[in-house]
Structures are given as C-alpha cells and as structure tokens.
BANU-223045 format. One record per residue: y negated, x negated, z negated of N, C-alpha, C in turn; residue in three letters. Coordinates in steps of 0.1 Angstrom, whole numbers, padded with zeros to 4 digits, always signed. Layout:
YXZYXZYXZALA...
//
This chain:
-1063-1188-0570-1075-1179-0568-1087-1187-0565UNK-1093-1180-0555-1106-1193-0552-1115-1188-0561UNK-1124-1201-0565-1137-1202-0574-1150-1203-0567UNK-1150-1201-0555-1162-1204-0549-1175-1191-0552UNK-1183-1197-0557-1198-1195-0562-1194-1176-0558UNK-1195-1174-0543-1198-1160-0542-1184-1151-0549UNK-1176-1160-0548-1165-1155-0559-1167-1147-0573UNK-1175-1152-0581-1176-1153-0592-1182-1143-0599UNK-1176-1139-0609-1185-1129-0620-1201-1134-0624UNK-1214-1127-0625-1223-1133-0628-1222-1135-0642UNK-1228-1149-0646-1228-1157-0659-1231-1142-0672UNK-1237-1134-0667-1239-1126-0679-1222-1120-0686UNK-1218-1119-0677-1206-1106-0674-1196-1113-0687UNK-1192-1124-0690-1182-1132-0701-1190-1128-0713UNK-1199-1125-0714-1209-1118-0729-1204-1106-0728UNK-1205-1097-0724-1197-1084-0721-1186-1084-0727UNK-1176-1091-0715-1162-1092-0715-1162-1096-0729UNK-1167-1105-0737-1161-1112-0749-1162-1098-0762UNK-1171-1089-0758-1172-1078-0766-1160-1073-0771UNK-1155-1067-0757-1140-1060-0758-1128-1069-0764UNK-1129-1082-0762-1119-1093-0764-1122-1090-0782UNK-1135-1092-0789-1135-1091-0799-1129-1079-0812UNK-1132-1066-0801-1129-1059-0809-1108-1057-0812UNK-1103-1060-0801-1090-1064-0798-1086-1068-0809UNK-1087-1081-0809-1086-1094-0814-1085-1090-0832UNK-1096-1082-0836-1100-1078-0846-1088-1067-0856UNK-1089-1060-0845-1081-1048-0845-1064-1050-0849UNK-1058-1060-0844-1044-1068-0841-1045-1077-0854UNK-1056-1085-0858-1049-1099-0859-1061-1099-0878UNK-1065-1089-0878-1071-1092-0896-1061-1092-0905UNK-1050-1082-0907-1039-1081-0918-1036-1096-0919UNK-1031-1102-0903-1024-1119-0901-1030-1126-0910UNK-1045-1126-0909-1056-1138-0912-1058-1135-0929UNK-1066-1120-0932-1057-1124-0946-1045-1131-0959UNK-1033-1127-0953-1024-1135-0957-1026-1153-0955UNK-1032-1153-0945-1033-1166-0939-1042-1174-0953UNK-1053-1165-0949-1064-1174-0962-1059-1172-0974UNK-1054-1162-0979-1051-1160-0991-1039-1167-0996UNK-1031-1177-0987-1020-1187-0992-1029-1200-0985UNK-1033-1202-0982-1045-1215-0976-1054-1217-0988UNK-1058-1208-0996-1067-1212-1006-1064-1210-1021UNK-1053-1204-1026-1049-1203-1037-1035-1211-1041UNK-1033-1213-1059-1025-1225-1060-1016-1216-1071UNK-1001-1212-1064-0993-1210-1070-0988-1192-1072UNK-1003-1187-1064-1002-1172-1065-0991-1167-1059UNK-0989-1177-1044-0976-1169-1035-0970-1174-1037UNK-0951-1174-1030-0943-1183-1028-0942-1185-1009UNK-0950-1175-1007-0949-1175-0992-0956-1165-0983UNK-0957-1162-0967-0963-1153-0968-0958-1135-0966UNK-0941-1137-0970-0936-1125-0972-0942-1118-0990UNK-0944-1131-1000-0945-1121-1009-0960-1122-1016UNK-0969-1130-1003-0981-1123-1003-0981-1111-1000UNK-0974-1109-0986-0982-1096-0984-0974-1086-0991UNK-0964-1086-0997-0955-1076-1009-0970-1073-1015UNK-0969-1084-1029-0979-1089-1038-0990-1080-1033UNK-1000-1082-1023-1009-1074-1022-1009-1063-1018UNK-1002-1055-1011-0997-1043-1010-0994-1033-1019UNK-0986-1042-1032-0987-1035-1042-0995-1032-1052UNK-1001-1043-1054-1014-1044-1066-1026-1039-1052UNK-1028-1039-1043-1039-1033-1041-1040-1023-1031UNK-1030-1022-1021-1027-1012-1011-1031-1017-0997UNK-1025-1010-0991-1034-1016-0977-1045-1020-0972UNK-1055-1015-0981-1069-1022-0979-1067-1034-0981UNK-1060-1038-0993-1059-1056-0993-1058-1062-0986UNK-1052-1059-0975-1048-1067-0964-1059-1067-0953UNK-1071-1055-0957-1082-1053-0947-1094-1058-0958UNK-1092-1066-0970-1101-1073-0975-1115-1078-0967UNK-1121-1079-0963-1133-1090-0954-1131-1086-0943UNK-1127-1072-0941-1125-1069-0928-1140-1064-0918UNK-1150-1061-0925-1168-1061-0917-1172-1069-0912UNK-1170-1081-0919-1175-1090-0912-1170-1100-0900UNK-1155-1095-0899-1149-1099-0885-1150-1087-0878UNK-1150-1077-0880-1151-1068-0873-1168-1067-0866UNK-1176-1069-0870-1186-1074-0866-1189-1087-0860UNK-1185-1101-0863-1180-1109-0863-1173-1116-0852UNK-1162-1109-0850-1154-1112-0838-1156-1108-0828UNK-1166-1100-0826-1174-1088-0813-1182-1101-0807UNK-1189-1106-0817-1203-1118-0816-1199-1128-0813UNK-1186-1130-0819-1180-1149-0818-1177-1146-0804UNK-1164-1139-0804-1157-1135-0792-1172-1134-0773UNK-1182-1128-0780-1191-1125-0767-1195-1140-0766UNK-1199-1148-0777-1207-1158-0773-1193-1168-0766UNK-1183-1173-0776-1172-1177-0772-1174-1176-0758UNK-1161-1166-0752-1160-1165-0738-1175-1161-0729UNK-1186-1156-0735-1196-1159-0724-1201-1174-0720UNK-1200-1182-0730-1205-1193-0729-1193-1203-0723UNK-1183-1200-0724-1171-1208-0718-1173-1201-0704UNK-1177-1190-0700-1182-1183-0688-1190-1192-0678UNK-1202-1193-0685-1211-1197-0681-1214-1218-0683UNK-1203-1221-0693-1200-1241-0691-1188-1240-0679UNK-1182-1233-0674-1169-1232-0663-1180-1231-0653UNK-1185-1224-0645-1199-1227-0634-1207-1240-0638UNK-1213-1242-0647-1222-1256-0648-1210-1268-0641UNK-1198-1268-0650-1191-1279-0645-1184-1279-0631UNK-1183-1267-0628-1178-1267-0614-1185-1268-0605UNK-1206-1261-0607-1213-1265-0596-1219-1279-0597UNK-1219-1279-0604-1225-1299-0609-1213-1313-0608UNK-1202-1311-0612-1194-1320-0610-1179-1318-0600UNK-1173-1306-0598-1167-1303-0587-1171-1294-0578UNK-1183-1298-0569-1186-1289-0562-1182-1286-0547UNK-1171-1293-0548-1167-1291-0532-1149-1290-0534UNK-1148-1287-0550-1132-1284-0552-1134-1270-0552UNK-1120-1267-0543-1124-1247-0547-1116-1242-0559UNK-1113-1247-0569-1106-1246-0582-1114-1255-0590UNK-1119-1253-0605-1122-1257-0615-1111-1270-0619UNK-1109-1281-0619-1100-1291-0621-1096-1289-0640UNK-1088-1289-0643-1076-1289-0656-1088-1295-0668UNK-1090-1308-0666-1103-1313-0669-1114-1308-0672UNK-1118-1296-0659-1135-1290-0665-1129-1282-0670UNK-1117-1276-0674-1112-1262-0682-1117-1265-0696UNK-1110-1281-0698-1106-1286-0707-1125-1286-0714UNK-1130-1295-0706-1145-1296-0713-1151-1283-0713UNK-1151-1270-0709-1157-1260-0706-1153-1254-0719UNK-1146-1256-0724-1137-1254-0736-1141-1259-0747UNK-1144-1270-0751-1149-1278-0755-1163-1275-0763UNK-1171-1276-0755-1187-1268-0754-1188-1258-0759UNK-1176-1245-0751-1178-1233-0760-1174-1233-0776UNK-1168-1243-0776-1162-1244-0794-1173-1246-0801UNK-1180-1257-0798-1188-1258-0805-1203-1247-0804UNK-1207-1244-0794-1216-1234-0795-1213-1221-0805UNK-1194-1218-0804-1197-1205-0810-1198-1211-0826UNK-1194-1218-0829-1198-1226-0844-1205-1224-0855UNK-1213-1223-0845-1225-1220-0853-1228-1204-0854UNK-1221-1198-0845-1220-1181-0853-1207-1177-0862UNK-1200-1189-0861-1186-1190-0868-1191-1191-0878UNK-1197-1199-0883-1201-1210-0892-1200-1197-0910UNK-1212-1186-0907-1214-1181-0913-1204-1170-0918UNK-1202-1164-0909-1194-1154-0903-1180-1158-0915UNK-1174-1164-0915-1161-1168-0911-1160-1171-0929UNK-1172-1176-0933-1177-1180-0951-1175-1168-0956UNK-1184-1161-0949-1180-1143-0958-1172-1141-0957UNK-1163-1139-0949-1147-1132-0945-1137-1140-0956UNK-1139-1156-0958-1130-1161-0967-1135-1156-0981UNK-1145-1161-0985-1147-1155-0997-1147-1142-1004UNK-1142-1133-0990-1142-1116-0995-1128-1114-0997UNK-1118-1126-0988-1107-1125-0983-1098-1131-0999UNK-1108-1134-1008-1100-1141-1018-1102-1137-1030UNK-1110-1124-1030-1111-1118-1042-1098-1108-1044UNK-1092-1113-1054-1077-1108-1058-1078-1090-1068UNK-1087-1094-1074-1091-1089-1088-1100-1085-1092UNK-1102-1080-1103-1116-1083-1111-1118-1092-1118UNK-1112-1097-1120-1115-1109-1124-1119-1123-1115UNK-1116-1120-1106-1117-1128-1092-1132-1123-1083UNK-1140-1111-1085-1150-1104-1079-1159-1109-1082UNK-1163-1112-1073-1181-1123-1069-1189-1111-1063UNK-1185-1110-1051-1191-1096-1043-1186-1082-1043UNK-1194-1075-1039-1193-1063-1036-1191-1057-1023UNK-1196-1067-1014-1194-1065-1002-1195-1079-0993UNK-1196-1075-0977-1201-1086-0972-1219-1086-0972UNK-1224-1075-0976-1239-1076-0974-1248-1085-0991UNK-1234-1084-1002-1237-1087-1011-1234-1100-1012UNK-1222-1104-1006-1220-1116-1004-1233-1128-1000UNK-1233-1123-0985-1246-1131-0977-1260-1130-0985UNK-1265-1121-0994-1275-1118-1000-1273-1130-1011UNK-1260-1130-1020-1265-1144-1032-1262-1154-1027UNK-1248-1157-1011-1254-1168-1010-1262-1174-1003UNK-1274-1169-0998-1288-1168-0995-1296-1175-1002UNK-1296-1164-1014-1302-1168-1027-1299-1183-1036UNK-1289-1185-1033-1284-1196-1041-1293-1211-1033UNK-1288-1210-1019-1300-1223-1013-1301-1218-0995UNK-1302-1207-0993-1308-1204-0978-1292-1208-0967UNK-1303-1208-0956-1291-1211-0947-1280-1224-0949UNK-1288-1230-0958-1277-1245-0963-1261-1239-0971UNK-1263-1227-0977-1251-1226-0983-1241-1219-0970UNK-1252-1212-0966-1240-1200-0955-1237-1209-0943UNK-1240-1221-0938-1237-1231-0930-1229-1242-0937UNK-1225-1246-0946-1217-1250-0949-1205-1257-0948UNK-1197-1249-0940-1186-1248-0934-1192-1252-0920UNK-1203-1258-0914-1207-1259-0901-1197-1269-0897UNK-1195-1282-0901-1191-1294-0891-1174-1290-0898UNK-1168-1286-0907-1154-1282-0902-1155-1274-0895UNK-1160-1261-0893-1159-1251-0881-1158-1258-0865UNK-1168-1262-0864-1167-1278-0854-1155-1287-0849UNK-1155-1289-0862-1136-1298-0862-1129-1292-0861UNK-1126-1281-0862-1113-1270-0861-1116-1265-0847UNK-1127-1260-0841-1126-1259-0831-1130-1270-0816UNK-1127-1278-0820-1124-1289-0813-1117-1291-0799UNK-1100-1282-0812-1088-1278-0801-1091-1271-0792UNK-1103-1262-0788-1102-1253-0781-1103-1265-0766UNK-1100-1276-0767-1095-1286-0756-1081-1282-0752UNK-1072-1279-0763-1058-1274-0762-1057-1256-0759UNK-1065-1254-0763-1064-1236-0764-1067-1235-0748UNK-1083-1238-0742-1085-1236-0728-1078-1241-0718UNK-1071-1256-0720-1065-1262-0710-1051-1257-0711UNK-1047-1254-0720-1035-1248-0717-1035-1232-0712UNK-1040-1228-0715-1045-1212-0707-1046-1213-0694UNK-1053-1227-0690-1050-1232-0672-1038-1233-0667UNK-1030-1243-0677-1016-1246-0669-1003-1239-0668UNK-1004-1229-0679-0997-1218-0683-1000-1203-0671UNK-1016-1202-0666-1017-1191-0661-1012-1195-0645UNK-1015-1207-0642-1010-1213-0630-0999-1217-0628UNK-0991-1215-0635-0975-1213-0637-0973-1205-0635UNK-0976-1189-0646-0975-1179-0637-0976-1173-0627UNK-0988-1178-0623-0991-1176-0607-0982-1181-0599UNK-0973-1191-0595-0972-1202-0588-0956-1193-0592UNK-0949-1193-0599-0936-1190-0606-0933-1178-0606UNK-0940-1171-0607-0933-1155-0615-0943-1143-0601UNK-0935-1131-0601-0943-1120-0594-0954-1114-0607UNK-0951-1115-0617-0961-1108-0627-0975-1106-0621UNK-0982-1096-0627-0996-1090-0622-1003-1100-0631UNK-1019-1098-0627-1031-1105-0634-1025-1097-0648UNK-1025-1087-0651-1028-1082-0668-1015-1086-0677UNK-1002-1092-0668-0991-1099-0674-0991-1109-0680UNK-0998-1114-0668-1001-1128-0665-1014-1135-0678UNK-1024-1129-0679-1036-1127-0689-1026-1126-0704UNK-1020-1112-0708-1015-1115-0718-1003-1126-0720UNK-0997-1125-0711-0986-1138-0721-0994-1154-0715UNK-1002-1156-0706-1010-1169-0714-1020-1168-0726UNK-1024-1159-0722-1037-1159-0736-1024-1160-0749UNK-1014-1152-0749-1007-1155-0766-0999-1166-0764UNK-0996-1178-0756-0990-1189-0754-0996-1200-0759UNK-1010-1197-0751-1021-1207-0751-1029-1204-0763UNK-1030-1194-0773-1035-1192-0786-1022-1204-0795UNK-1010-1198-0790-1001-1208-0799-1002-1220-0800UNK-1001-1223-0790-1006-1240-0786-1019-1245-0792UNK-1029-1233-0798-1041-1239-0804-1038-1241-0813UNK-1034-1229-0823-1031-1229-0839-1022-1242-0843UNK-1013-1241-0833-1002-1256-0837-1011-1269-0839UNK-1018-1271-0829-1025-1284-0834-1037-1278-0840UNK-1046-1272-0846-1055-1268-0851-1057-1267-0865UNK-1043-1261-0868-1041-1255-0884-1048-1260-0893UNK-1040-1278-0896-1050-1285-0906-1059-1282-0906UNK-1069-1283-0899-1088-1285-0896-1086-1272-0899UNK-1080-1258-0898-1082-1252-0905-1085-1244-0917UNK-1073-1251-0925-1068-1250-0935-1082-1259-0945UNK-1086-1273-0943-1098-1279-0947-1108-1271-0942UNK-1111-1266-0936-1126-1256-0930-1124-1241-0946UNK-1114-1238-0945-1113-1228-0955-1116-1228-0969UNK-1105-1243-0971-1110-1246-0987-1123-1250-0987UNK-1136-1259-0976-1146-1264-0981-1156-1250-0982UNK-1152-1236-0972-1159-1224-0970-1162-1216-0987UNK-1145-1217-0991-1143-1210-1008-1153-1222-1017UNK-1155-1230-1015-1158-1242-1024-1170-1233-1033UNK-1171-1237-1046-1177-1231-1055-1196-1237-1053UNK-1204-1227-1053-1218-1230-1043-1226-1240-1058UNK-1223-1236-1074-1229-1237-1078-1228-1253-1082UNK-1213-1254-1088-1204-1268-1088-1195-1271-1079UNK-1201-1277-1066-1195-1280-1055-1184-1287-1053UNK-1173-1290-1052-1159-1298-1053-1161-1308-1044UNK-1167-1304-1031-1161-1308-1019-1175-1315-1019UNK-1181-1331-1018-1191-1332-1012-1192-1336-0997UNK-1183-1343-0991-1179-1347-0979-1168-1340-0973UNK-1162-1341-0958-1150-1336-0955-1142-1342-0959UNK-1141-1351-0962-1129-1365-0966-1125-1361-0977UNK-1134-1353-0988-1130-1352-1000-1121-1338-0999UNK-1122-1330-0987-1116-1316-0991-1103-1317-0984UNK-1102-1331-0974-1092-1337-0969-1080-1342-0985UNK-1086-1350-0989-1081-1354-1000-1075-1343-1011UNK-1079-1339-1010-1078-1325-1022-1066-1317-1021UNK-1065-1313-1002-1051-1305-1000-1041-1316-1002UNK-1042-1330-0999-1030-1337-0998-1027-1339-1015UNK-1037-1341-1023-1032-1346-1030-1030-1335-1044UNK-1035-1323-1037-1031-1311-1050-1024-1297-1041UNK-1019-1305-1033-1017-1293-1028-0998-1292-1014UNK-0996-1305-1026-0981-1303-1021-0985-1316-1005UNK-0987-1325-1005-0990-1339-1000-0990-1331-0983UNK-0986-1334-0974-0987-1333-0959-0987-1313-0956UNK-0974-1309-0970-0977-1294-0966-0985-1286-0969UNK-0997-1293-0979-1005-1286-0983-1014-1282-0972UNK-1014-1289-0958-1020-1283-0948-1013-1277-0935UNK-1001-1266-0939-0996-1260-0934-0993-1245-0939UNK-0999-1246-0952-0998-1235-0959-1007-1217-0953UNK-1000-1209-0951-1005-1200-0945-0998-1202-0926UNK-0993-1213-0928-0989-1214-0911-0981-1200-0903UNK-0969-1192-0913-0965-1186-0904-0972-1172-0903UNK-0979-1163-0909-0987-1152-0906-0999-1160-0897UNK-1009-1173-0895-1011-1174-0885-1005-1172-0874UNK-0995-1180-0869-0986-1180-0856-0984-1166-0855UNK-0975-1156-0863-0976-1145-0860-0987-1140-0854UNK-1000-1144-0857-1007-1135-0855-1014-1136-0844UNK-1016-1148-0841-1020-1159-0830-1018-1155-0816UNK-1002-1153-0814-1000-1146-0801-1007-1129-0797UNK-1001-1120-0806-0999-1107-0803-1018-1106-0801UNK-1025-1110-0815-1040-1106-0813-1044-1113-0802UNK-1044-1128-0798-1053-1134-0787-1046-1131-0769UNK-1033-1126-0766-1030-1121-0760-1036-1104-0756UNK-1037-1101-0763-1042-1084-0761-1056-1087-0760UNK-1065-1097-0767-1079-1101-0766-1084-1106-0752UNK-1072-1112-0744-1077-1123-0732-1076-1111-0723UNK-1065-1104-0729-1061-1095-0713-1073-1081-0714UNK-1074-1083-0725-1090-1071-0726-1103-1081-0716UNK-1101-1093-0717-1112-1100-0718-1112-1102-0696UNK-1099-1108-0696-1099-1105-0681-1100-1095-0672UNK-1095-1080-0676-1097-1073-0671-1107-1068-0671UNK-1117-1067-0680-1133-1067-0684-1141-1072-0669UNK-1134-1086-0669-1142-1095-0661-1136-1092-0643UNK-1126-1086-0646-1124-1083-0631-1130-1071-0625UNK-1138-1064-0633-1144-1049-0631-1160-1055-0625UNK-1160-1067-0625-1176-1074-0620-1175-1078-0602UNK
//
C-alpha cells in the first residue's frame, strides 16, 4: 500500500481511531489483566491462573474480575488515543524527514515510530495503570485501602503529589520499550499477509494486531511484572527504592527466574483476542479518513 503524503490519514485522525481501539481493548481484555496482576503481585494466594480466577469468582463474584475496571476503562480510551495517535503522527515525521522518497515507511521507521509512541503514552500510563493495580489487588477487607479509583488518586495525591502517582514512570518506560517488538512486528506480519494470503484489510488487521500483541507480551512480561510490584509498593514504607531493587526482590522472593513470569498465561490469553479486536477497530477507524 503506498504511503505517499496525499495518501495519508490526517495526523489528527490516530487520536480518534485510538478512541475506539481503547474502548475494544477494554471491553475484551480487563477480566485477563486482573488475574494477570493479581498472581504478579501476591505471594502464595494462587497456585495459578485457573484457581485465581475460581478463587475470585467465588469469594467475590464477577465483579472481582472487573476490580479497577474505571480506570482502564477510562484509561485505555486515553492511553490507546494518545498511543496510536502519536505513533500516527512519529510514522509521518520519520517518513517525511528521513525516508522521503521511499514510498513505504522502512521496517526501521515502524520500529522507531514505535518506540517514541511508548514512551510518550507513559506518561499517561504512568498514573493510570497505579490505580488499576492497586484497586486490582484489593482481595478483602482486610486488604481495602480504597474505595474507589477517585479515592484512590485523592490519598495518593495527598500522600506526596504527582511524585507518588508517577512512580511507576521509568518502569512504565521500560516495559514499554518493546513496543520496538510490538510495532515492528505488526509490519512484517501484516506484509506477509498482504504478500501471502487473499484475506481482506479487517482479517488482515486482526490476526496481526493479536500476533504482533503476542510477540510484545513474550518479550515484555518481565518489565512488566517489575513495573507492577514497584506500582503496589507501599507509599508510606517504600520497599522498592531503585529498579534494581524491585528487580531483585522478584528473583529472590519470588521463585528465582519464574518469579518474572508469574501471571504469564492469562496475559497471553488475553494479549491476542483484546489487541486484535483493538487494531482492527483501530484500522478501520482510520480507513473511514
């Protein structure tokens, strides 16, 4: 498909598109992500993530599994718009500035255009993603800090301003890193299809976007799994003062190499079905420009 300038969706249109992708995304893949955190951050509660989600289904009901569900749902509308807008709008910068007389984006600027957007949405991740764990791991009453996610963000506000709800800034950063692996493989995968198969664009969109989600989580996990515990970390007696130390922590209390795999298979589960249904929301969005 040619990329040439008059080609192109205007830079606004991926803010849009990422709207729809969010709510998708949201909709499909929160049940996943709780189980996910809730064996990523606790020691000894589960044996896995079938009798997590038993375990919380029974002691709390379905809602349990929709725990922290506001603030992704809000959340993933915002990450998702900035996300793919701004990977929207670094895909044009690098193609009119550095390939400008290739009529395809090179594997390369996929890869850095990818890159950039990780870290820009970060910083709406950053917060976002604090509340959702910490709402995501209240078991109990005995376990209840908040009341909500508005009560959440309100003490940890109070406790030291934006320093506490940023927190999690430079693992969010590190974890999204991959999206070197997430975007560049969403290139070589969709250009496969193209090149290989009769499938339509909306085929084609979902089974790269859930291929190319997989290929993120696979190498991503760890940095996620450390982004999570430093997010739970206690605001008042902080555990974690560096990343190195919350590095150290899974390895060494938390079952050595597998302590950063924990939660792996309800991610992967979830990985495909929600970011497939999200991309194919997201491209079709953008083909309506």
């Amino acid at each position: 498909m040619s990329e040439n300038k008059k080609d192109l969706p205007p830079r606004y249109a991926g803010f849009i598109a990422g709207v729809f992708s969010g709510v998708m995304k949201n909709a499909v893949g929160h049940p996943f992500d709780s189980v996910k955190v809730r064996l990523q951050t606790s020691s000894g509660r589960f044996t896995g993530p079938l009798d997590c989600t038993i375990k919380t289904l029974k002691n709390e009901g379905v809602q349990g599994l929709y725990k922290g569900f506001t603030p992704p749902l809000v959340g993933w509308v915002l990450m998702d718009s900035v996300m793919l807008g701004s990977l929207h709008v670094y895909r044009r910068f690098v193609k009119e500035n550095f390939y400008p007389q290739e009529t395809k984006l090179p594997l390369l600027g996929h890869c850095t255009a990818g890159l950039l957007s990780g870290w820009t949405v970060s910083f709406v991740a950053a917060p976002i993603e604090t509340l959702k764990a910490r709402l995501q791991v209240q078991y109990d009453a005995n376990s209840r800090l908040y009341t909500g996610p508005i009560d959440c963000a309100i003490k940890l506000w109070k406790h030291d301003g934006l320093r506490t709800l940023y927190k999690g800034l430079i693992p969010t950063m590190i974890f999204r890193t991959n999206f070197i692996v997430w975007w560049g493989s969403y290139e070589i995968i969709t250009n496969y299809f193209q090149d290989n198969t009769s499938m339509n664009n909306a085929a084609i969109n979902f089974w790269a976007g859930g291929l190319s989600a997989t290929c993120f989580w696979i190498t991503a996990y760890p940095a996620d799994v450390v982004k999570n515990v430093i997010m739970i970390d206690n605001v008042d007696n902080p555990r974690f003062k560096k990343y190195s130390d919350a590095v150290k922590y899974v390895y060494n209390e938390r079952g050595g190499l597998k302590g950063f795999t924990r939660g792996f298979v309800p991610s992967i589960l979830r990985s495909f079905p929600a970011n497939a249904a999200a991309l194919a929301a997201f491209e079709f969005i953008m083909r309506l420009f």
